[in-house]
C-alpha positions in Angstrom: -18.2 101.9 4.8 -18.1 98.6 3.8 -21.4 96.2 3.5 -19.7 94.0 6.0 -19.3 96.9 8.8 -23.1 96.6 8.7 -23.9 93.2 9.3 -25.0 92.7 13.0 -25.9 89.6 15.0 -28.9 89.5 16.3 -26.9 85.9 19.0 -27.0 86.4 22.3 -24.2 88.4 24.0 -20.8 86.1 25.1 -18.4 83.5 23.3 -20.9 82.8 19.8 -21.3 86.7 19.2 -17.1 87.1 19.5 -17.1 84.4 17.1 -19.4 85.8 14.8 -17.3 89.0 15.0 -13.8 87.2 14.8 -14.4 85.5 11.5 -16.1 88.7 10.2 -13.3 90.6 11.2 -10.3 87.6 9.4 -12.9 87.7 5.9 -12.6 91.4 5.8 -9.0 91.4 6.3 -8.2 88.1 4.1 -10.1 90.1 1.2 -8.6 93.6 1.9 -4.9 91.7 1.5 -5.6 88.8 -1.3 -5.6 91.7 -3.8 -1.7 91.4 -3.4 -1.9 87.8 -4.7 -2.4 88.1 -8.3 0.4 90.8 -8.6 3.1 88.5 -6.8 1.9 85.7 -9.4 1.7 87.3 -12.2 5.1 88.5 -11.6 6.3 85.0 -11.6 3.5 83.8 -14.5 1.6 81.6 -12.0 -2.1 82.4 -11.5 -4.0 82.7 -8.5 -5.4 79.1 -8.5 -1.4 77.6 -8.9 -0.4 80.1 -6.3 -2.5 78.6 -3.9 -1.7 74.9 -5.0 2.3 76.0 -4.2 1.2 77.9 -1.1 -0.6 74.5 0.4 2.2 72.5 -0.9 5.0 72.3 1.8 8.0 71.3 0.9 9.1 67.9 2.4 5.4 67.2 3.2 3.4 65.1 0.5 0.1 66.5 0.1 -2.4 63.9 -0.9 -4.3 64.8 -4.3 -7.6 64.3 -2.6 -6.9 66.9 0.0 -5.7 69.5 -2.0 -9.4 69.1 -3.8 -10.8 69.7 -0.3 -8.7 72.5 0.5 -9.7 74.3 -3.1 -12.9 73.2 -2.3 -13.5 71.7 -5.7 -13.7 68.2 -7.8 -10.9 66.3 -8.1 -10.9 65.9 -11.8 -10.3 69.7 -11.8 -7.0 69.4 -9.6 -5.6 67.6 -12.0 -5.5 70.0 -14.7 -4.0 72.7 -12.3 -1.0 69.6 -11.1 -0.5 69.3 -14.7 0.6 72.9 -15.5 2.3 73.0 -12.3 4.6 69.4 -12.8 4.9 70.7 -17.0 7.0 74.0 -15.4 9.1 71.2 -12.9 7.3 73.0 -9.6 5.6 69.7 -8.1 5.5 66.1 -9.0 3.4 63.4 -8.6 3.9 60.3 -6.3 2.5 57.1 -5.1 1.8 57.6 -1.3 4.5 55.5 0.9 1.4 54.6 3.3 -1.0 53.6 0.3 0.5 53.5 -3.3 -2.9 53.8 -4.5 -2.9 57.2 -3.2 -0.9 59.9 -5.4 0.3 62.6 -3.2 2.1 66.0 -4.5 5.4 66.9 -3.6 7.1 70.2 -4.7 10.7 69.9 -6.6 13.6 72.0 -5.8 12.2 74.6 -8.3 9.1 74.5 -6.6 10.0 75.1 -3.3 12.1 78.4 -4.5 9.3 79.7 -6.4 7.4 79.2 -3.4 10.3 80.8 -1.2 9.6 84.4 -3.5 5.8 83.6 -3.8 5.6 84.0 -0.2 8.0 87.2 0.2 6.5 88.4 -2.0 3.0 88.1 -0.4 4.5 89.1 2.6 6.0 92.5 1.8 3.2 93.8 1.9 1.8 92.8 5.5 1.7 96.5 6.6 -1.2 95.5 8.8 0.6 93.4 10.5 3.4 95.6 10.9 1.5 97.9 12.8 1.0 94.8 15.6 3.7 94.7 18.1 6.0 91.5 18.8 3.8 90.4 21.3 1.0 90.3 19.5 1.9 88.9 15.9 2.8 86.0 18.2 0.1 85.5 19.6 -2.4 86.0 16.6 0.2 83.2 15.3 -0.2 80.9 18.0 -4.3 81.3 17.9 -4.3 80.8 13.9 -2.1 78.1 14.4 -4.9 76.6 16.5 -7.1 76.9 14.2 -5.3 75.3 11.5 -4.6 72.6 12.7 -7.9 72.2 14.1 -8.8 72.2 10.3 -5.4 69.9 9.5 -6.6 66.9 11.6 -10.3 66.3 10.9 -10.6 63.2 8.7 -11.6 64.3 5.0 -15.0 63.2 3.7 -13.5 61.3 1.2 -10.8 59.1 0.5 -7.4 60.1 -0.8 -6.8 59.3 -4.5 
């Protein structure tokens, strides 16, 4: 049994102990799945760091520079390095923002977007778990992620866009 099987609470009982146990529960399964991630990129010679870059890229939405260092949860002076390999293959290019030209945003390129297309099948085909959930309730895991996302997609970022 895993370590995280053991971990206990010691909250009270109600809504902050079913949170606890929620996002113990979507760690475990996020790290029981990623382990198809490398595979699916390797297979297309991306590695897992571009994988997520094209997997938080969508296409026909500009992703501002500055957020993608948020959402990778690092510097970003080391974003650019990854944008670089990814705009040398033709997968995403880089824009002045139409809001702020100061602000460069990312924007995947045709090629992009199909590599992204098979990324994500290929990710995908392999969502036995999820299989296993009836119609019913893949959509409404969906709808409560969802909520949660975009929770997460509307908070103002610390810092400013470059």
């Amino acid at each position: 049994m895993s370590t995280i099987n053991h971990l206990h609470y010691n909250g009270g009982m109600g809504r902050d102990t079913d949170a606890c146990r929620a996002w113990q529960l979507l760690v475990r399964f996020f790290f029981a799945q990623r382990e198809h991630l490398p595979t699916a990129g390797g297979e297309l010679d991306l590695s897992p760091a571009q994988c997520h870059v094209l997997h938080l890229i969508e296409p026909g939405r500009p992703l501002p520079m500055r957020r993608l260092a948020d959402a990778l949860s690092c510097d970003a002076s080391n974003v650019t390095g990854l944008v670089d390999r990814l705009e040398a293959r033709g997968l995403v290019e880089r824009q002045p923002s139409t809001e702020d030209r100061r602000v460069k945003v990312l924007q995947l390129t045709p090629a992009g977007s199909r590599l992204r297309s098979s990324l994500l099948r290929r990710m995908t085909a392999h969502s036995h778990p999820m299989s296993r959930l009836s119609a019913q309730q893949q959509r409404v895991l969906v709808k409560i992620l969802e909520s949660l996302v975009d929770d997460i997609d509307t908070q103002p970022s610390p810092a400013r866009d470059y």
